[in-house]
Every structure is written in C-alpha cells, then in structure tokens.
C-alpha positions as CSV (number, residue, x, y, z in Angstrom):
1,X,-44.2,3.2,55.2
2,X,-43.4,0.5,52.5
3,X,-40.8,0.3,50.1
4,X,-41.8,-1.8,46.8
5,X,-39.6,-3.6,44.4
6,X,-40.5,-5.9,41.3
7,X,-38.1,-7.6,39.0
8,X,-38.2,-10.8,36.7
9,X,-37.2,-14.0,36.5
10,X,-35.4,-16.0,34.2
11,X,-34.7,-20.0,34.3
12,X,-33.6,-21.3,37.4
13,X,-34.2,-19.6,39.9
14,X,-32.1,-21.0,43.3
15,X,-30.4,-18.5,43.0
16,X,-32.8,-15.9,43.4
17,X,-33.7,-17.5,46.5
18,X,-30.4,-16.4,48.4
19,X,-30.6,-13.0,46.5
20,X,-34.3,-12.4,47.6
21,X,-33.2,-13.5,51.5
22,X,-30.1,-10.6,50.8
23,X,-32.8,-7.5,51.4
24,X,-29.5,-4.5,50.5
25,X,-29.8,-6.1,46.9
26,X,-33.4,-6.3,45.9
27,X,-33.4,-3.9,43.8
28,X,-30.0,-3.7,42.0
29,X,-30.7,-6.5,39.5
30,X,-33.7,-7.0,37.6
31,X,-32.7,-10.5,35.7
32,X,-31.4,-12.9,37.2
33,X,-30.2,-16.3,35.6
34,X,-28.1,-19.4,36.9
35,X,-26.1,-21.8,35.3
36,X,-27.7,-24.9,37.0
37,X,-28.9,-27.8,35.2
38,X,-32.2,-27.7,36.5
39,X,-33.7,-24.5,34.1
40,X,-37.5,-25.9,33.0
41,X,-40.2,-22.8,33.2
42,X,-42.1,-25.8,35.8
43,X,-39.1,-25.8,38.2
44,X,-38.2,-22.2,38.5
45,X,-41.9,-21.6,39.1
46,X,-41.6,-24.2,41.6
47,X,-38.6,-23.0,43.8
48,X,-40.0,-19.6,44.0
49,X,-43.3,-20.5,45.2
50,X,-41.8,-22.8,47.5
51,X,-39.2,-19.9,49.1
52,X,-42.5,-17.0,48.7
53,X,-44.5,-19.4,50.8
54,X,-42.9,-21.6,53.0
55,X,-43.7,-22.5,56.2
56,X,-41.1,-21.3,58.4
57,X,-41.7,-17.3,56.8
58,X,-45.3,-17.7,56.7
59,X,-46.4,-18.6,59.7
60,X,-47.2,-22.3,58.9
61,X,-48.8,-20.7,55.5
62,X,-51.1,-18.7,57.5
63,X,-50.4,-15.8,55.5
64,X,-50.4,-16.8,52.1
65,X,-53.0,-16.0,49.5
66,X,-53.8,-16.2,45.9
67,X,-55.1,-14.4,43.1
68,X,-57.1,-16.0,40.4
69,X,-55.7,-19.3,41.8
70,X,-55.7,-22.0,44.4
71,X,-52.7,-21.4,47.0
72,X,-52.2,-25.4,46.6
73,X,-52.0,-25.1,42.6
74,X,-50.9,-22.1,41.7
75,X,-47.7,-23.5,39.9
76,X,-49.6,-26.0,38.1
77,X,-52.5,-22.9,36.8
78,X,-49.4,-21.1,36.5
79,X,-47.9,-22.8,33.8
80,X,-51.5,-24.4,32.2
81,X,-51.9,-21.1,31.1
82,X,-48.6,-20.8,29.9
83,X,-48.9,-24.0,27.8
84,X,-52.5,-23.1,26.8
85,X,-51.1,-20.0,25.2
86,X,-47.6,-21.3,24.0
87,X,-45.4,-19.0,25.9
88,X,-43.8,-21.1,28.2
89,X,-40.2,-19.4,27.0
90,X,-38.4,-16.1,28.5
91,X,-39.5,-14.8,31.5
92,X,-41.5,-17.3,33.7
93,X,-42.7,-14.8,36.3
94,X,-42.2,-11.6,38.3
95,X,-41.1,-11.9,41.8
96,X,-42.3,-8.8,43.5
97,X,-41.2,-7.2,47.7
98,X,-43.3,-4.8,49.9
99,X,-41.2,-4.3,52.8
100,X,-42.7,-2.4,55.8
101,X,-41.4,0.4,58.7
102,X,-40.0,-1.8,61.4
103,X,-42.4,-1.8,64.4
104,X,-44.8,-0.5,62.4
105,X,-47.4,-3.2,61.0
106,X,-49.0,-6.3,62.0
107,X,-48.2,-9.4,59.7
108,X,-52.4,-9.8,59.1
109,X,-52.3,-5.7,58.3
110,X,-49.4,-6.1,56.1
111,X,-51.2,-9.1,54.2
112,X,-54.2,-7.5,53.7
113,X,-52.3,-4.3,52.3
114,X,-49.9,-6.6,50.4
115,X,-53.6,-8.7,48.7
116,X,-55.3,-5.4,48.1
117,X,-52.3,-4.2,46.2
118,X,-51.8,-7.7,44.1
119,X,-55.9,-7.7,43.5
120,X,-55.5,-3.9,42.3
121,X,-52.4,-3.8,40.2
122,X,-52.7,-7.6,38.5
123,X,-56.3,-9.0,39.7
124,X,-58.3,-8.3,36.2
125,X,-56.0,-10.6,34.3
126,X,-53.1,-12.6,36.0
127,X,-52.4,-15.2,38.5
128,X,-50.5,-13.9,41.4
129,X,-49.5,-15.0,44.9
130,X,-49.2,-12.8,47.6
131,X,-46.8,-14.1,50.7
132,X,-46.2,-12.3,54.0
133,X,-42.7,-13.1,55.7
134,X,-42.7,-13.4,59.3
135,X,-38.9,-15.0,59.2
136,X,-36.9,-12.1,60.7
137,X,-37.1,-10.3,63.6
138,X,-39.4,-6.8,63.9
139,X,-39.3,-7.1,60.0
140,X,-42.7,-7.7,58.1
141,X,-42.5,-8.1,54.0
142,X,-44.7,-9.3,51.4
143,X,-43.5,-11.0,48.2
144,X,-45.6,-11.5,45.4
145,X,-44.8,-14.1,42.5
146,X,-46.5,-12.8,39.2
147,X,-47.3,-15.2,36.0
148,X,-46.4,-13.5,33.4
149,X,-49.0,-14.8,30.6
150,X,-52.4,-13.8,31.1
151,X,-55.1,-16.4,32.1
152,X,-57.6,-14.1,30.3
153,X,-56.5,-13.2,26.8
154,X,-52.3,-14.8,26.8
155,X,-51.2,-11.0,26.8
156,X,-47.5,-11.2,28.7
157,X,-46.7,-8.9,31.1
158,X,-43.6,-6.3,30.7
159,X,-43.1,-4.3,33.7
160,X,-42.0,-0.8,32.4
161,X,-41.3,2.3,34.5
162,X,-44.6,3.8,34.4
163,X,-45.5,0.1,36.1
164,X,-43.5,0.2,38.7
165,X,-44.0,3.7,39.2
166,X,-47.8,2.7,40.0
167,X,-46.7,0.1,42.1
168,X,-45.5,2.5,44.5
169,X,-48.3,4.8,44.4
170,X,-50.8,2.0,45.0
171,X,-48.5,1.0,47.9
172,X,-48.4,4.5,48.9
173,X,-52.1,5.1,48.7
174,X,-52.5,1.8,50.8
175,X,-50.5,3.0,53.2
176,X,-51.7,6.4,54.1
177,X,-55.2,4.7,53.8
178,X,-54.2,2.6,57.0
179,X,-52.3,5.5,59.1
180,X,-48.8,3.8,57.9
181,X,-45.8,6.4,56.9
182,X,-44.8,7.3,53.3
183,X,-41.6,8.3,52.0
184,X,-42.4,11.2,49.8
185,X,-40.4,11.5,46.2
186,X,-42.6,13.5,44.2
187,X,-42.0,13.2,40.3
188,X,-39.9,10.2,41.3
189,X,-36.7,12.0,41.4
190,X,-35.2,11.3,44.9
191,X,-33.5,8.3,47.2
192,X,-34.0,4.5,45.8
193,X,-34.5,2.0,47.8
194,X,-31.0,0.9,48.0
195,X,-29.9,4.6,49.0
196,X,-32.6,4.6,51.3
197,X,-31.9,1.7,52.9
198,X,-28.5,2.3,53.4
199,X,-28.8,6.1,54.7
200,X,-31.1,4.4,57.1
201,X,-28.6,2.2,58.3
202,X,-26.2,4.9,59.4
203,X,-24.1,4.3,56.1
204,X,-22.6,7.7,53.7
205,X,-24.1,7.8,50.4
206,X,-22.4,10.2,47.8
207,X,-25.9,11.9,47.3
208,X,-26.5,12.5,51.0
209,X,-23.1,14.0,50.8
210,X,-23.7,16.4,48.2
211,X,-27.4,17.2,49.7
212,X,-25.8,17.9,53.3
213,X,-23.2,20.1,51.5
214,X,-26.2,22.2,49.5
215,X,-28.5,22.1,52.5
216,X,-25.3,23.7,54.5
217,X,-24.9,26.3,52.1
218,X,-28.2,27.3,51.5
219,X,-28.5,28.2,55.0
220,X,-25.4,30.7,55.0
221,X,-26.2,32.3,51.8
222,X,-28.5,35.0,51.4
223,X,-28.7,35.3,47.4
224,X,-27.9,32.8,44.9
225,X,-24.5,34.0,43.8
226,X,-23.6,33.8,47.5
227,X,-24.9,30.1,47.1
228,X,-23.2,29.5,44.3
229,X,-19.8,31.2,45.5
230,X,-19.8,29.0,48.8
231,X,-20.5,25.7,46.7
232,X,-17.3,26.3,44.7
233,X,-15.8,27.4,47.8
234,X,-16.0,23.2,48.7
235,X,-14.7,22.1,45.4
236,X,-18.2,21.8,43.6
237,X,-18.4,22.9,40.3
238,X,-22.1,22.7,38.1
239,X,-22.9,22.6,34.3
240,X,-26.9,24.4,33.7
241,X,-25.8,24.1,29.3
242,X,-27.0,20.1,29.3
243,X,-30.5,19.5,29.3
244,X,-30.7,18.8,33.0
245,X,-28.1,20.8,35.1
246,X,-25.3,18.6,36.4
247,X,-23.4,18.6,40.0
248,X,-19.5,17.7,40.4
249,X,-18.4,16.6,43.6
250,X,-14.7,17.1,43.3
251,X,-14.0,13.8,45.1
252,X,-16.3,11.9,43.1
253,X,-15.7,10.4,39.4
254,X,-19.1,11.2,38.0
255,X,-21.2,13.8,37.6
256,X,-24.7,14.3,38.7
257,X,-28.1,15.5,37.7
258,X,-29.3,17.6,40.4
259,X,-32.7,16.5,39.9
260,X,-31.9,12.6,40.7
261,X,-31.0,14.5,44.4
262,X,-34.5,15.2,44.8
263,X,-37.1,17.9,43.8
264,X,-35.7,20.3,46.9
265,X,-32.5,20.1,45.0
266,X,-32.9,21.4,41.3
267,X,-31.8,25.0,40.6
268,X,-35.3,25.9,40.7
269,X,-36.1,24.7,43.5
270,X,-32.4,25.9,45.1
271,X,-33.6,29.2,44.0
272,X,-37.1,29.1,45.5
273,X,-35.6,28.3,48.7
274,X,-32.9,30.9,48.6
275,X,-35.5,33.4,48.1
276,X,-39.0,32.6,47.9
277,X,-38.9,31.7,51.6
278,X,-35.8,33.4,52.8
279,X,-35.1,34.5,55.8
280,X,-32.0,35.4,58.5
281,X,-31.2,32.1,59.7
282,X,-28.2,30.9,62.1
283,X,-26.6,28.1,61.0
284,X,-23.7,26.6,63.9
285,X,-21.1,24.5,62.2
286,X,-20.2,22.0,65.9
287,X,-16.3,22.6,66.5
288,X,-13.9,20.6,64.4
289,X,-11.7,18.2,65.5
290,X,-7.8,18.6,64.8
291,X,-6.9,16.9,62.0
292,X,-3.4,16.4,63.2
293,X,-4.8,14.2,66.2
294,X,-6.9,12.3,64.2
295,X,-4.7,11.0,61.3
296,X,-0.8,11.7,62.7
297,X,0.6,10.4,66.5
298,X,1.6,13.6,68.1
299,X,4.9,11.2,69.0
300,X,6.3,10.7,65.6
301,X,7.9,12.8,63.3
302,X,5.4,13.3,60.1
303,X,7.4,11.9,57.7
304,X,7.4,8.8,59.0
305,X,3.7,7.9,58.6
306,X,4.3,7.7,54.6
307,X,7.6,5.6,54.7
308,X,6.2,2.0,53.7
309,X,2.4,0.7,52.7
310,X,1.3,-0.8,56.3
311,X,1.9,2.7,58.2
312,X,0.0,4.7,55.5
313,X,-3.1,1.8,55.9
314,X,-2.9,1.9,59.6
315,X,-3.0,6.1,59.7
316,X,-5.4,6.3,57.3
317,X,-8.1,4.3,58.1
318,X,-8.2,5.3,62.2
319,X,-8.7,8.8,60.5
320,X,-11.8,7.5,58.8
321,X,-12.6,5.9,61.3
322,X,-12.9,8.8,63.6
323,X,-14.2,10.7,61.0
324,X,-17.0,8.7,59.9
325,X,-18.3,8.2,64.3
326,X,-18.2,11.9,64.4
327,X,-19.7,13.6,60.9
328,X,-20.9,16.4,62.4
329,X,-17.5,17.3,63.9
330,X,-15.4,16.5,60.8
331,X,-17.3,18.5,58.2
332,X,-14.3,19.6,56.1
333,X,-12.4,16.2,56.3
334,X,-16.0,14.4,55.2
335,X,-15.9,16.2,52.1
336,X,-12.5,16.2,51.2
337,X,-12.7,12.0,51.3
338,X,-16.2,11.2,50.8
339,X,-15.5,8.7,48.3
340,X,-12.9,7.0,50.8
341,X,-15.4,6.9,53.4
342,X,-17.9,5.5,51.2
343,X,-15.1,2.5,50.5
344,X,-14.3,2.2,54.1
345,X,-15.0,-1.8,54.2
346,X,-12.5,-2.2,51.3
347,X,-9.9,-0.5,53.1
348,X,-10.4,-2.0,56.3
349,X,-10.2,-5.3,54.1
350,X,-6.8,-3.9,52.9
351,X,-5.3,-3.0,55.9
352,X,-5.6,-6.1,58.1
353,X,-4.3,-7.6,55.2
354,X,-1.1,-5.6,55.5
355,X,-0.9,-5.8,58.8
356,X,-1.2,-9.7,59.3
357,X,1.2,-10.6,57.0
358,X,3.6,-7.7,58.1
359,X,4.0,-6.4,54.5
360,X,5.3,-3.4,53.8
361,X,6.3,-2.3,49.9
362,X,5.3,-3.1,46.4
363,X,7.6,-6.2,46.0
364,X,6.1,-7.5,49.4
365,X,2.6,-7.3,48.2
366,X,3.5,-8.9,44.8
367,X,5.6,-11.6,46.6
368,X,2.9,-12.7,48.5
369,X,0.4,-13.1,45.7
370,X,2.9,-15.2,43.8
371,X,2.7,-17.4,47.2
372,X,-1.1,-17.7,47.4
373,X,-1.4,-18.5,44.1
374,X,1.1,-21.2,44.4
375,X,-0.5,-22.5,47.1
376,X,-4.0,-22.5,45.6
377,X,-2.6,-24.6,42.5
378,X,-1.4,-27.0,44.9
379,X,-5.3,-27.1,47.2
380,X,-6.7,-27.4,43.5
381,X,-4.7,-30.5,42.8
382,X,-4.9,-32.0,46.0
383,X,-8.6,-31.4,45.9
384,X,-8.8,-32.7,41.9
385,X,-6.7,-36.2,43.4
386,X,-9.8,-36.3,46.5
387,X,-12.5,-36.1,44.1
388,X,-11.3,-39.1,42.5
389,X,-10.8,-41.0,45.3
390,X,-14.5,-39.9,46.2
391,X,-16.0,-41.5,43.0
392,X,-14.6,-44.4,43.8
393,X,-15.3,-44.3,47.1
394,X,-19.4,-44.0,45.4
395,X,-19.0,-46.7,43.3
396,X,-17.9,-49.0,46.0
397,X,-20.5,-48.1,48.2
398,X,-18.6,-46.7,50.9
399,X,-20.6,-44.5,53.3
400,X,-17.7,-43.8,55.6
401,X,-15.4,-42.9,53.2
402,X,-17.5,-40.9,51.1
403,X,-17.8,-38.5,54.6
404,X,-14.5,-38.3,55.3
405,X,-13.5,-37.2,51.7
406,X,-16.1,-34.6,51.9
407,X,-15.2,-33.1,54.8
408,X,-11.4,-33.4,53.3
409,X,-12.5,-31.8,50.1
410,X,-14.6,-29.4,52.1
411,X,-11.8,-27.6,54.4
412,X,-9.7,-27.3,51.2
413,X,-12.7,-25.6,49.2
414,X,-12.7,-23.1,52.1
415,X,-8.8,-22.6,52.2
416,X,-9.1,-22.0,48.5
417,X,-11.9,-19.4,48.8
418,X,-9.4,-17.3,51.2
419,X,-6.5,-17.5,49.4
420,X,-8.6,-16.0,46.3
421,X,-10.1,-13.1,48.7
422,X,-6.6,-12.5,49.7
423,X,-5.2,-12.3,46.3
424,X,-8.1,-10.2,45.5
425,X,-7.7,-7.7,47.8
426,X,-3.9,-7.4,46.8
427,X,-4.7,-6.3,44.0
428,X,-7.1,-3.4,45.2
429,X,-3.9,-2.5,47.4
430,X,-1.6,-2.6,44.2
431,X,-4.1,-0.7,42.3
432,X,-5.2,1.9,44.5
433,X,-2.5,2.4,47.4
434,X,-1.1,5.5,45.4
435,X,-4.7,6.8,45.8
436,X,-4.4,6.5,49.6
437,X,-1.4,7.6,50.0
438,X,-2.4,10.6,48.0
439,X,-5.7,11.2,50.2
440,X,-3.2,11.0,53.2
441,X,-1.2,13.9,51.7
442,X,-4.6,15.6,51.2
443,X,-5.1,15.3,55.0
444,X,-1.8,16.7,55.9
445,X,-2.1,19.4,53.2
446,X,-4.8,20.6,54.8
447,X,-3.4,20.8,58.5
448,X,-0.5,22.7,57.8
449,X,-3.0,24.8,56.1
450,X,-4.9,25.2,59.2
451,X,-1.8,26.0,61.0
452,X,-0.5,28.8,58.4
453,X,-4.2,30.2,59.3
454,X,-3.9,29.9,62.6
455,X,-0.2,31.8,62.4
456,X,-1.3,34.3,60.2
457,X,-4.2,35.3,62.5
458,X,-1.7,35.2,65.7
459,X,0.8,37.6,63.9
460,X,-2.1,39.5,62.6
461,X,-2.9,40.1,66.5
462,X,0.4,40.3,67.6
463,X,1.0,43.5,64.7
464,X,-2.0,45.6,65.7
465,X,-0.8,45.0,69.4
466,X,2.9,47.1,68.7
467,X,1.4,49.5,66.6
468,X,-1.1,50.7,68.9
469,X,1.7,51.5,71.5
C-alpha cells in the first residue's frame, strides 16, 4: 500500500523542509512560501534537492536516482532549462511523497516502484529526481522533486486533479503489480490521506463517526424508512433536494455530502445494501458504561461539578477521557460529543492551564492574561536592550560575550513563546468554556434521562406485579 501526495513550490523553500519532515501535513497545503531573504528559483531548487537526497535519509545516496538528469546536476539542468525557456518565475518545482505500509517494502523495492512511477508519469518530458528515505524507523517513503518547465518543448507543468488522480492509480497499479496492499476509493470519493492517516493512528475523525453511526444502523434496519427513522433517532438529519445529498451530524457545524464518506455510503448505495443484499443480521451493541461514573464522583453532590471553570474542565475531560479508551462501550456519549472528542488535545491544553494556575472564574482567566502580557512586554524589552548589547559585542569582536548574550536572549525567546501559548489558550477557554459547560449539561441530561427509564420500567414491573394478585 502507498499513499501519494504532490504539491508545489514557491520561493524559498526551508520551510518546506520542516513541513515535508511533518508527515500529518503533507497534504493539507499545496503552496508554500516563506518570508526569508534567500528566495532565487537556484536556491529553493537547491534546499530541496539537498533535504530529497541527503545522506543521512538516503542511505549515503544509495537510493537516489534521476530522470532525464545527472543525480550530481540535476539543479543546475534544472534551472538551464528554465533559463533556456525564460520561465524561471512562479513555481520552481513540484515536490512529490510516496509513502509505504509499515513493514511492508524494502527501501531497493520501494525505489524501484517510486523510479518506475517518476519514469511513467513525468519521463517523456521533465527532469525529475526520485529519493527514497530510510531516516525513520520501519517507515520507507519516496520523494520526488519535479521541474516544472519542460526540457523538451518549455511547456510548464500544472498539476490538476485529474493529475494527481493518475498519480495514485499508477502508484496503485505499481503496487498490486508487486504484491503490495492498496487502499481502495473507487471514483475517488472516500478517506484522504490526512483522514487516513489519522484513523490509522487510533484518532476520531468526524467522517468515521458518521460512517460507524450509518454502518450501525444499517445493520438494525430491515427497510430504508426503518434506516432512515433510526438515523434521526441519533440526531441526524439529511437533505436529497441539492444536487448531491447532504448529511447533518447534529454535533457537527457543517454539513456533508454523503458521497465524500465513500461510495458504500451514498443513498444509493445505502439502499443497495439495505436491500439488494439483505439479510437477518444480529448486531450486539457491548454494554454501556454509566455515565454518572464516568463524568460525576458518586461522593459529591451534582451541583457542585458546575460551580467554577477548573471543576467543569477537570469533570469533563476524565469523561472524554474514558470515553474516547473505550468507544465501543460509550456509543451514545461518542455521538453526543464527537466534536469534543475530536478537540480533546485543546481541552487537555485548557485544563492544565486552569489547574496550574488554580483559576477559577471569568475575571480569574482575564486577570491572568493581563499578567502574561505584562510580563511579555517586559521579556521583549529586556530582550530588545540584549540584542544591542550583542551588536556591540560583534563589532568588538567578542567571542565570549557574543555566547553568553545568546544564550541570555535565547531562554527569554523561549519564556516569551510560553507566555503567548498561555495567553492563547485563554482565550480558547474565554471563548468556548460556555460550550463545555453546555456539553457537561448534555452529559447530565442524558443520565437523569437514563434513570427516569430505568424508573419507569421498575414501576412498570412493579404495576403488572399488584394487578396480577
């Protein structure tokens, strides 16, 4: 299995470099541009070659190849054919990523997949190196760094959908052609990489929430409008008048297209698995927890989890905690605050802010930001009075100086960058506490719920008992 990516870029390119070594992000920006001062076409072909193929990811450049190039000049054919045709402006290149199944390819089987694709998609007409990373553990990947002129008639290359599109079936023809795995989307409409990726590593998506909640369904109903009627049951609701049907999860801002779920997910295909194929089916929800244990101490009285900021943090996030190490036993309370979940960094983030600084209320919160900003005009003018003292510390030559300033300069540069993360996060608890205090509620909403049920049913019992006396 591979997973292909190709995006452009733009002037300098150092810091595509750190955003290339950042795998989670490959493919969630296609142009990428830096304000350093350093922004010639012959230098940002220069620092990507030098990160596609260095020596520590290669292997001591064992497996690096190019395409209608020298591996030792490609930067210099590179941009001789951009001067020969005068198009040395806009996009310099196309950095490109092939990234394989852990465990399941050798770095010389992923090269030669990863030339065989470069040769195939770009070989009749452009200069192209192909790279194989050997830099992190059990994790093979091939980046290729694309000239966008062409050496044969100056034509530029634009990378549309349809061309990335083909990427990934070449990749995926490659593949099955050496026994590797292939994610299947058919059509295209299914995960993305990112989605992929992050499903893979154990994280909640909102689509996988909203395909887990139409798989579920499917397999209690017997018809559609039983579908349909068990969906709405969860707080879905669906618009078929658009053009391409839409999905509403009712925790979730935005609407959906079912088709971007994937092709099992459309109310065609929906239908076609409701009945084309149906047939009695069991489907065993595991026992759910008690909510009341996971978000409320059986010691305290209720009301006093929502008296002040910290408590509400502190409640709410072990629930999600809980919630989000056992899915499978939490179905109802997944649903109810998939978006939360989803967020559950940030509000870690928010908490052990709370709780280290023992704030409790609005005007605690607010207080403290009016500190840390305070104190990060002071760093910055203590740091501004430092850099002085360092230029003159340059102009007089002073080695030993120089050092100590840096490092001086340096431990307030760090100080500064937490205080701005702090006041940050403030404000994401000044923004959205009200929202988790209002999920919180939601919780306890639905556990007295859960225990009018559970009375009901008891007096229900308790009634036909007498009367059959």
């Amino acid at each position: 299995m591979a997973v292909t990516s190709l995006w452009r870029v733009k002037g300098y390119v150092g810091k595509v470099i750190l955003y290339a070594m950042n795998e989670s992000k490959t493919t969630e920006k296609e142009i990428i541009e830096t304000g350093n001062d350093d922004t010639t076409p012959e230098s940002a072909l220069r620092d990507l070659i030098n990160y596609a193929s260095r020596d520590d990811a290669t292997n001591l450049k064992q497996f690096v190849s190019a395409i209608n190039c020298g591996i030792d000049t490609v930067k210099e054919e590179m941009m001789e054919t951009k001067e020969r045709f005068n198009k040395k402006d806009g996009t310099v290149a196309y950095h490109g990523y092939q990234s394989f199944a852990e465990g399941e390819v050798t770095p010389e089987l992923a090269h030669r997949i990863g030339h065989d694709l470069a040769k195939e998609l770009w070989g009749d007409k452009y200069e192209v190196l192909v790279t194989t990373h050997l830099d992190k553990d059990s994790h093979i990947h091939n980046h290729f760094v694309l000239n966008t002129v062409s050496f044969v008639d100056g034509v530029k290359f634009h990378r549309t959908k349809r061309d990335y599109q083909k990427m990934r079936e070449v990749s995926d023809r490659l593949c099955r052609e050496y026994s590797l795995s292939v994610i299947e989307h058919p059509k295209g409409h299914g995960k993305n990489y990112a989605e992929w990726r992050a499903e893979k590593n154990g994280e909640y998506t909102k689509n996988g929430i909203i395909r887990r909640d139409i798989d579920e369904c499917i397999a209690v109903a017997m018809n559609e409008k039983q579908f349909y009627r068990e969906m709405m049951s969860r707080g879905y609701t669906f618009n078929f008048d658009r053009k391409y049907a839409t999905i509403f999860h009712p925790n979730f801002p935005k609407a959906r297209r079912m088709k971007t779920l994937g092709e099992e997910y459309t109310p065609e295909a929906i239908r076609e698995r409701l009945h084309g194929r149906w047939q009695p089916r069991q489907f065993v929800f595991p026992e759910q927890d008690d909510p009341e244990k996971l978000f409320f101490d059986g010691d305290r009285n209720n009301k006093d989890i929502f008296k002040d900021w910290k408590t509400v943090y502190v409640h709410f996030v072990f629930g999600i905690t809980v919630v989000r190490e056992r899915p499978d036993e939490n179905r109802e309370l997944m649903r109810l605050l998939g978006d939360e979940i989803i967020k559950f960094d940030k509000l870690i983030e928010q908490q052990n802010l709370l709780v280290e600084n023992n704030l409790h209320t609005d005007d605690e919160v607010k207080d403290y930001v009016s500190e840390s900003e305070g104190e990060l005009q002071n760093l910055s003018e203590a740091r501004r009075i430092l850099r002085n003292e360092l230029k003159k510390a340059v102009r007089a030559d002073d080695s030993v100086e120089q050092e100590r300033l840096k490092r001086q300069i340096g431990l307030l540069s760090e100080r500064m960058q937490e205080i701005r993360k702090d006041i940050k996060v403030c404000g994401r608890i000044l923004e959205h506490e009200p929202q988790v205090e209002k999920d919180l509620h939601v919780v306890k909403d639905y556990t007295d719920r859960l225990k009018r049920k559970e009375v009901e049913r008891h007096e229900h019992i308790g009634r036909s008992g007498r009367s059959g006396c």
